[in-house]
N, C-alpha and C positions, 0 to 999 in steps of 0.2 A: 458654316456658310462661307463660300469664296467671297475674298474682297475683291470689290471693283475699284480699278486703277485706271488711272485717265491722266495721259501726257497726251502734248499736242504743241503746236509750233504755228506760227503764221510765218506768208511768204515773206515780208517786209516786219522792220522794228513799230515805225508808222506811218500811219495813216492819216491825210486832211479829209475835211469835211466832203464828200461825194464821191470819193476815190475807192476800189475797191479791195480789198485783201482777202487772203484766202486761208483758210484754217484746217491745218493737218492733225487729225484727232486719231488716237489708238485707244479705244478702249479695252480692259481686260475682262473677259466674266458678263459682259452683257452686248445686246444686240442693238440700241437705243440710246442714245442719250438727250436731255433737255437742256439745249444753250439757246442763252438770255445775251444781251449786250447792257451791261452795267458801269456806273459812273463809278470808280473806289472813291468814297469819301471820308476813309478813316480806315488801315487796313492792322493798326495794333489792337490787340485783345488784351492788352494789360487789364489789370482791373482796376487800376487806378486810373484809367482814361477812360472817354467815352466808349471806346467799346469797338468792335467792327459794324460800320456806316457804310451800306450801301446801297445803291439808284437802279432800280430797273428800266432803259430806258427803253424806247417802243422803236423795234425795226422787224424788217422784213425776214429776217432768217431766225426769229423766236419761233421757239417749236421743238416737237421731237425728230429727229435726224437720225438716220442710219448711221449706227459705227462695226467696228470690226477691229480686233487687234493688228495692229500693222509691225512690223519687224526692222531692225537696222541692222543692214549689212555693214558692219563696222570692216576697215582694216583697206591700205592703200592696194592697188595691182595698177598695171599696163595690161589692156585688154589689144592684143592687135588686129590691123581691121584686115580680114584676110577672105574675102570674098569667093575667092577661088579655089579654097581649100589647101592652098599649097605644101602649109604645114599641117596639115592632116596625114603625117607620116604613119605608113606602115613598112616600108623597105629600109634602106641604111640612110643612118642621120649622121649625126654629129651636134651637140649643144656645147658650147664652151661662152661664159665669162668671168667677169672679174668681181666677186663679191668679197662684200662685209661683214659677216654675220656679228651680230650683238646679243641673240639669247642663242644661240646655237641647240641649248639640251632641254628646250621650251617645247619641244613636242617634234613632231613632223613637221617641215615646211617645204613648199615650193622657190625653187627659184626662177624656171624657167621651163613651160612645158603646156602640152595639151593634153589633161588629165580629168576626167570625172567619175569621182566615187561614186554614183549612183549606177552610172555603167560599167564600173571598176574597167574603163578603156581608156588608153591614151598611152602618153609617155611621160617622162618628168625627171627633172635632174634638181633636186631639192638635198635635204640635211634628214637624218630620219631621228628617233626620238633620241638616242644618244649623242648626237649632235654628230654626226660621221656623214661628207658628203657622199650623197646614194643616186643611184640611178633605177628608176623604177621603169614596167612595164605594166599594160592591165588587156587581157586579152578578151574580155567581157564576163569572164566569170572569177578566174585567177591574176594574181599578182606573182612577177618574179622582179627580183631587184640584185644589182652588184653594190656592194658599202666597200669605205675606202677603210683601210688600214688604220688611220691615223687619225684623231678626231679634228676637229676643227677649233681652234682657239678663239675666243671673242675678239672683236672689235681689231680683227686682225686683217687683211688683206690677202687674197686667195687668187690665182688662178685656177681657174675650174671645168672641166671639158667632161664630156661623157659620147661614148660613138656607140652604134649596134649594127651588126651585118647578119639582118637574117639568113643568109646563104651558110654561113659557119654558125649561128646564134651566139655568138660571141660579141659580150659588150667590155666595153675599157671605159677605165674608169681613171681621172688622174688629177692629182692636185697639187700646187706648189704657191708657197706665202711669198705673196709680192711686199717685204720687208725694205722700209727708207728709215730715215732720221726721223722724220715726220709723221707719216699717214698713219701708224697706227699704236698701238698699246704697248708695242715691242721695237728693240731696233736691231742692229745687228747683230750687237753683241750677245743677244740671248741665246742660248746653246740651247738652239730649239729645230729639230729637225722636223718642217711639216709639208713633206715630199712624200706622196704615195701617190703609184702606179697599179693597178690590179687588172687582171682579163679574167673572164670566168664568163661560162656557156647558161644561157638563161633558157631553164626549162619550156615560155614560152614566147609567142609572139606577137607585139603589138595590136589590137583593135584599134582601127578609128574611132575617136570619142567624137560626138556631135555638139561638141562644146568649142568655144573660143582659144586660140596659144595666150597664156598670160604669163605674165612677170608675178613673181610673188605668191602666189595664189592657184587652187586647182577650184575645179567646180564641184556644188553639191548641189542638192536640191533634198524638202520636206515635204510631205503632203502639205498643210495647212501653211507653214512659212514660203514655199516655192523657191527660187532659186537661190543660192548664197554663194560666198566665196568660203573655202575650207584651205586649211594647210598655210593661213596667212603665215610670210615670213617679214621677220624683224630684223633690220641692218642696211646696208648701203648696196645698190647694184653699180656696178661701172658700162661699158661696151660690154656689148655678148653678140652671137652671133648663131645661127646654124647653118650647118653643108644637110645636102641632100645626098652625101655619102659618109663611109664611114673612115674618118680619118685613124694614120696610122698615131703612136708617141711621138714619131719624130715629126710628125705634120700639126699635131697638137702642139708642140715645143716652138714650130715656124710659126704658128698665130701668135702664141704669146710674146715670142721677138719682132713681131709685126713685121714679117713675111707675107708677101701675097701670095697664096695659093691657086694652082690652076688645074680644074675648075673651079672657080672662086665662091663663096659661099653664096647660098640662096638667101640668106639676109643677113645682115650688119646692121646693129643698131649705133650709131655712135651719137650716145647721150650727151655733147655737147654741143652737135649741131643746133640750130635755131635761135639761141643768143641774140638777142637784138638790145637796140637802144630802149625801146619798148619793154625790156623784161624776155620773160621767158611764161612762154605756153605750155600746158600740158601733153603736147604732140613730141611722140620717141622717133625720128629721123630712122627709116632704114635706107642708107645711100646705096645699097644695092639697086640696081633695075626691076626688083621685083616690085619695090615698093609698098613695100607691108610693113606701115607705119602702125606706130602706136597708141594708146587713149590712156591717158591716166584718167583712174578712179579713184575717187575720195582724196584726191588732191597730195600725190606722194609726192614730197620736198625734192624741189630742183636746186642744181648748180652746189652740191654740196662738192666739198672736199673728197679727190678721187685717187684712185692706187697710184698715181704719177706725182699726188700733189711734193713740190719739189719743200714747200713749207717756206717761199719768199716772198709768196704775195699773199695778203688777205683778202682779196677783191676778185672776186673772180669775173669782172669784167677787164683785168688787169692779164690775165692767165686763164681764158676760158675752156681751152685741154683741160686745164689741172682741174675744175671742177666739172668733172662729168658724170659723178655720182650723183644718184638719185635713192631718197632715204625713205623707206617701208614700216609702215608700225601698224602690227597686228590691231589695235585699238584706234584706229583715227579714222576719224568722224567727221566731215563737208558738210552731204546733204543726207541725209535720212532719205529723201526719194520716199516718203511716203504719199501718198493719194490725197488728193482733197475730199476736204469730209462738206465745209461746207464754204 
């Protein structure tokens, strides 16, 4: 016989007398449940105490109550709010930023893209399961991807670009470790070469996916669970940005020296904008004129320490460039977003 399992959360810790709250119930294995409003007046079972004591008291929501398993999409993303579709690329792109990675050989991840496995359509410049940054495509039925040469070291600093020009179907793929005294696991002195460039012709071509461009994250979807985030990535993102063409290496090389390019990209996110005295909000700044701003989900950690950090200040109200990192973790948890039960 299946066990029934029954978690649940209310909106607030508590509640005074006339006020009301709301109760977010998932149950597993049944269709029903019976909730009571009770006094605890004794909640140990020792058997050298009185025992478990408790009050049934009389209110309005005793009764049996519809339930249903409900699901957590665990794990942080940037959802950006893009109305017009503009990153719904199918012609020549460009994705380029500045990442962290921290499990790199954790599976597949996303770093930046509009990707959905259910429609295997989109694009996506993510880490694939050996931890090598990849650039993937999904044409609605097939996948074709370029992988870098060179794996990706942990908790290391990376610049990261990926272009495609369907006219030739060639995509470039390119990355190079933004190494300080400071910012990460490594310094200079390590005789570590993590520089790879690769071109290679991808069998096919882009599908629009009917999904959101996210940070972190591709979409999925269950019959019974319905939408989730897949491919969550674990580690730090910096600025990123995309062109609506296909840049060459040496145009890849002018972003990372912060070069302005002309025509200049169809978005810039620079994750240190919005700083205030007030703190800092979940909104990702694109100072471009396109204005395809950002949504964090599940509350991904701001003003962290970023590929610049010079390592003289600890305050990043002090140095708010240096902390333009924002940090990702496949298991983090906000709001469950489940349904009111009662």
């Amino acid at each position: 016989m299946a066990t029934t399992t029954i978690t649940g959360y209310t909106d607030r810790v508590s509640v005074a007398p006339g006020a009301e709250i709301t109760f977010h119930i998932s149950v597993e294995n049944a269709e029903s449940a019976h909730v009571e409003i009770v006094r605890l007046i004794h909640g140990d079972e020792h058997p050298d105490g009185p025992g478990f004591i408790e009050e049934v008291l009389a209110s309005s929501i005793s009764g049996d109550h519809a339930v249903k398993k409900q699901f957590v999409d665990v794990g942080n993303a940037v959802v950006i709010d893009d109305p017009a579709e503009r990153l719904a690329l199918t012609g020549p792109m460009t994705l380029h930023a500045y990442v962290f990675p921290t499990t790199p050989t954790k599976g597949r991840q996303v770093i930046l893209g509009r990707f959905s496995l259910t429609e295997t359509a989109g694009y996506a410049l993510g880490i694939n399961g050996e931890g090598r940054l990849t650039f993937w495509v999904g044409d609605g039925s097939d996948t074709d991807e370029i992988t870098s040469q060179v794996p990706l070291m942990h908790h290391t600093w990376y610049f990261v670009s990926a272009s495609y020009d369907p006219k030739s179907g060639k995509a470039l793929l390119h990355q190079e470790a933004v190494v300080g005294p400071y910012n990460g696991r490594l310094g200079k002195v390590a005789p570590f070469d993590h520089r790879s460039s690769i071109e290679q012709k991808l069998r096919i071509k882009p599908k629009s996916a009917t999904t959101p461009f996210m940070w972190a994250a591709a979409a999925n979807a269950a019959p019974i669970r319905g939408a989730y985030k897949d491919f969550v990535y674990n580690g730090k993102i910096d600025r990123s940005g995309v062109f609506d063409r296909a840049l060459t290496l040496d145009e890849m090389k002018a972003v990372h020296a912060g070069q302005q390019l002309s025509p200049g990209p169809l978005a810039f996110w620079d994750t240190a904008e919005g700083y205030g005295p007030d703190g800092i909000d979940d909104i990702v700044r694109d100072t471009t004129p396109s204005g395809l701003n950002g949504r964090g989900v599940q509350r991904p950690v701001r003003a962290m320490t970023g590929y610049n950090w010079s390592g003289k200040h600890d305050d990043w109200r002090v140095a708010p460039k240096e902390y333009g990192a924002i940090a990702f973790h496949d298991d983090a948890v906000v709001d469950c977003e489940w349904e009111p039960t009662v």
